[in-house]
N, C-alpha and C positions, 0 to 999 in steps of 0.2 A: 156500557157503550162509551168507548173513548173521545175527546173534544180531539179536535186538531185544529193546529194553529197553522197560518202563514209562514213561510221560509224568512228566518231572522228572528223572530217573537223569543222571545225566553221567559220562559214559566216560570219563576223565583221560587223559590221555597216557603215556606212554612213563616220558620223566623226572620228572613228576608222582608215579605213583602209589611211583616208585621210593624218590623224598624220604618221601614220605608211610610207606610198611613200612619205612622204616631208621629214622624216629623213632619212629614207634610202636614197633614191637618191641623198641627198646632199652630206650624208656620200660618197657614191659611189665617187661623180664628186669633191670630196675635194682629195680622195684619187688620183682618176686618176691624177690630178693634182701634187700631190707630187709623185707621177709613174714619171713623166715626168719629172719635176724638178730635182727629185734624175740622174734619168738615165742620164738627159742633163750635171750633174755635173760630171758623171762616164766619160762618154765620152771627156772627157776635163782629166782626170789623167790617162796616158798614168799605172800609175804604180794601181793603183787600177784595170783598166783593166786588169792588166797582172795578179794581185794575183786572181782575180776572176777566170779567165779563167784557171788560174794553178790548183786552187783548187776545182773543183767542188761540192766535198761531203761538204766542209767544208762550203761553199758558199751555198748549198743547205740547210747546219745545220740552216745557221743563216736567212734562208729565211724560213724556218716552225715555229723555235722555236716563233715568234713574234705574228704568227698566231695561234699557239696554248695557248699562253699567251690571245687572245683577246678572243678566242673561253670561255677559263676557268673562264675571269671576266666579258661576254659581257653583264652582268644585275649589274656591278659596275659603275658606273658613277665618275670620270672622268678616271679613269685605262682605260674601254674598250675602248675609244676614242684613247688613249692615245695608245696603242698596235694597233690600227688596223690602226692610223698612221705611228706607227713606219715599222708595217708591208709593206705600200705601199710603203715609201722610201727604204727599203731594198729590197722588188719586182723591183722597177728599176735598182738599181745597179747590182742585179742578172742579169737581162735580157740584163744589157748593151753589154755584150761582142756580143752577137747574133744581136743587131743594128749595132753595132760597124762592125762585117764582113758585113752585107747587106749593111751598106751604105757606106761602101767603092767599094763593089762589083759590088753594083745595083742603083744606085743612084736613089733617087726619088720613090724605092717601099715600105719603110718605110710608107710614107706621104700614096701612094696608097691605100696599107694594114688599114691604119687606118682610110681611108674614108670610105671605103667597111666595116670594123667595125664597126663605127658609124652606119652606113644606115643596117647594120644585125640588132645589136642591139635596132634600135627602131622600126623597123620593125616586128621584133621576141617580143617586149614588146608591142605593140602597140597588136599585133594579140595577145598576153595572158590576158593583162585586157580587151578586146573587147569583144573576143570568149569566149562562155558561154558554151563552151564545159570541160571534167571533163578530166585533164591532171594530175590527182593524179597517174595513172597508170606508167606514164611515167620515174616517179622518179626513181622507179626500174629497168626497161629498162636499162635506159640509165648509171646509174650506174655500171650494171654489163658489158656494153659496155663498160664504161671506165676502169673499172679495165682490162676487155681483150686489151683494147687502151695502158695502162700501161706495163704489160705482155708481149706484144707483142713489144714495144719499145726498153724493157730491152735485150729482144733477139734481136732485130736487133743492140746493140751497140756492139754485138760480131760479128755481119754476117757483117754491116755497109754495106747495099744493097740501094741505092740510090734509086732503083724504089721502094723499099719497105718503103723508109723513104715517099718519094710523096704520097703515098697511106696511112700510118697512118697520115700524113699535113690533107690529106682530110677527114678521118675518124676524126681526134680531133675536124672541124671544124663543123661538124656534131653531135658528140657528146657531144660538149657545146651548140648547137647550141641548141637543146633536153632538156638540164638541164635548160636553161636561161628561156627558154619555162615553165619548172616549176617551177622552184625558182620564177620566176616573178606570177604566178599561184597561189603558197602560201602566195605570199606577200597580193595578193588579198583575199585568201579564209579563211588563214592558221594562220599567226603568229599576234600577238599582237601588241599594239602600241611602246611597250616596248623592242620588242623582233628585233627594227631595226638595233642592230651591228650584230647580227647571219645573218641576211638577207643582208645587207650590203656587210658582208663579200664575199658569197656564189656569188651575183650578181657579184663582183668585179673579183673572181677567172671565174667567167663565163665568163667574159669581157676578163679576161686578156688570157686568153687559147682562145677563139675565134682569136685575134687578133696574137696570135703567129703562131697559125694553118693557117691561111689565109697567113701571111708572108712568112709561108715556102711553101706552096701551090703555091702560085706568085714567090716566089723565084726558087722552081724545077721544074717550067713549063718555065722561063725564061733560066735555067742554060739549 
């Protein structure tokens, strides 16, 4: 029994989509690694923690600008590399200050959160290139889910409702949960062998909002 796809999908081949998961994933698990590295280094400068956490717009400026640097060259070879490294190392130090309160707080759900990520993520990947099911639909779903996920964040940082912060932990982890589902989907169906920093990227962001969601999830169900 034949799959059919949507009008535009292109089905890659064989050795196609092979090239395409050996870059991407690598790209993925070099960055998650300078994720880590960077952050481990934040957490060690008492005074970088403090300007991060003082400053959050500013700290958020220079956590897009790098990503949208890698997005605008990601078919330049060696620049998109070169940006979407820079980008993970500044994603850890952004994220340091929020490890930095849990593992002072909660000792040990740092590690937790990120085994339960691990075990989503290949789990949730393993079910999207397995399943021959057509998860093109989803892209939209879940998008306009997170822009209401965003929306709805921005008004709670004036209400700052604790049960309501637990309830978007759960909904973000949900709603990456949805995207990684088809980002991994188009890796398979969608993008070219060339096209693995856009894919890269999109996995990494799906990775990294998984694992913060799940943190604070563990973290307001312990507080």
């Amino acid at each position: 029994m034949g799959v059919s796809f949507p009008a535009g999908v292109l089905v890659r081949t064989g050795a196609e989509r092979a090239t395409l998961v050996r870059r991407t994933y690598a790209l993925v698990f070099v960055g998650v690694l300078a994720t880590i590295a960077s952050a481990t280094f934040a957490l060690s400068q008492p005074a970088l923690l403090q300007a991060v956490a003082a400053h959050p717009w500013i700290s958020l400026a220079c956590f897009i600008a790098p990503l949208i640097g890698a997005m605008m060259v990601q078919k330049v070879f060696p620049a998109n590399i070169g940006f979407v490294l820079l980008f993970t190392v500044v994603a850890g130090v952004y994220i340091s200050p929020i490890l930095y309160v849990y593992g002072r707080t909660q000792p040990g759900l740092i590690t937790q959160a990120a085994m339960l990520t691990i075990g989503a993520f290949g789990t949730l990947t393993a079910y999207a290139f397995i399943s021959r099911r057509d998860f093109s639909a989803w892209g939209s779903f879940f998008m306009v889910g997170l822009w209401v996920l965003i929306g709805t964040s921005l008004l709670n940082l004036f209400f700052r409702n604790p049960g309501m912060d637990l309830w978007l932990a759960g909904i973000t982890v949900l709603v990456f949960s949805g995207l990684l589902v088809f980002d991994t989907w188009r890796i398979r169906n969608v993008y070219g062998p060339d096209e693995y920093v856009g894919a890269a990227v999109k996995i990494y962001l799906d990775l990294l909002n998984l694992f913060l969601g799940i943190l604070r999830v563990l973290g307001g169900r312990r507080s």
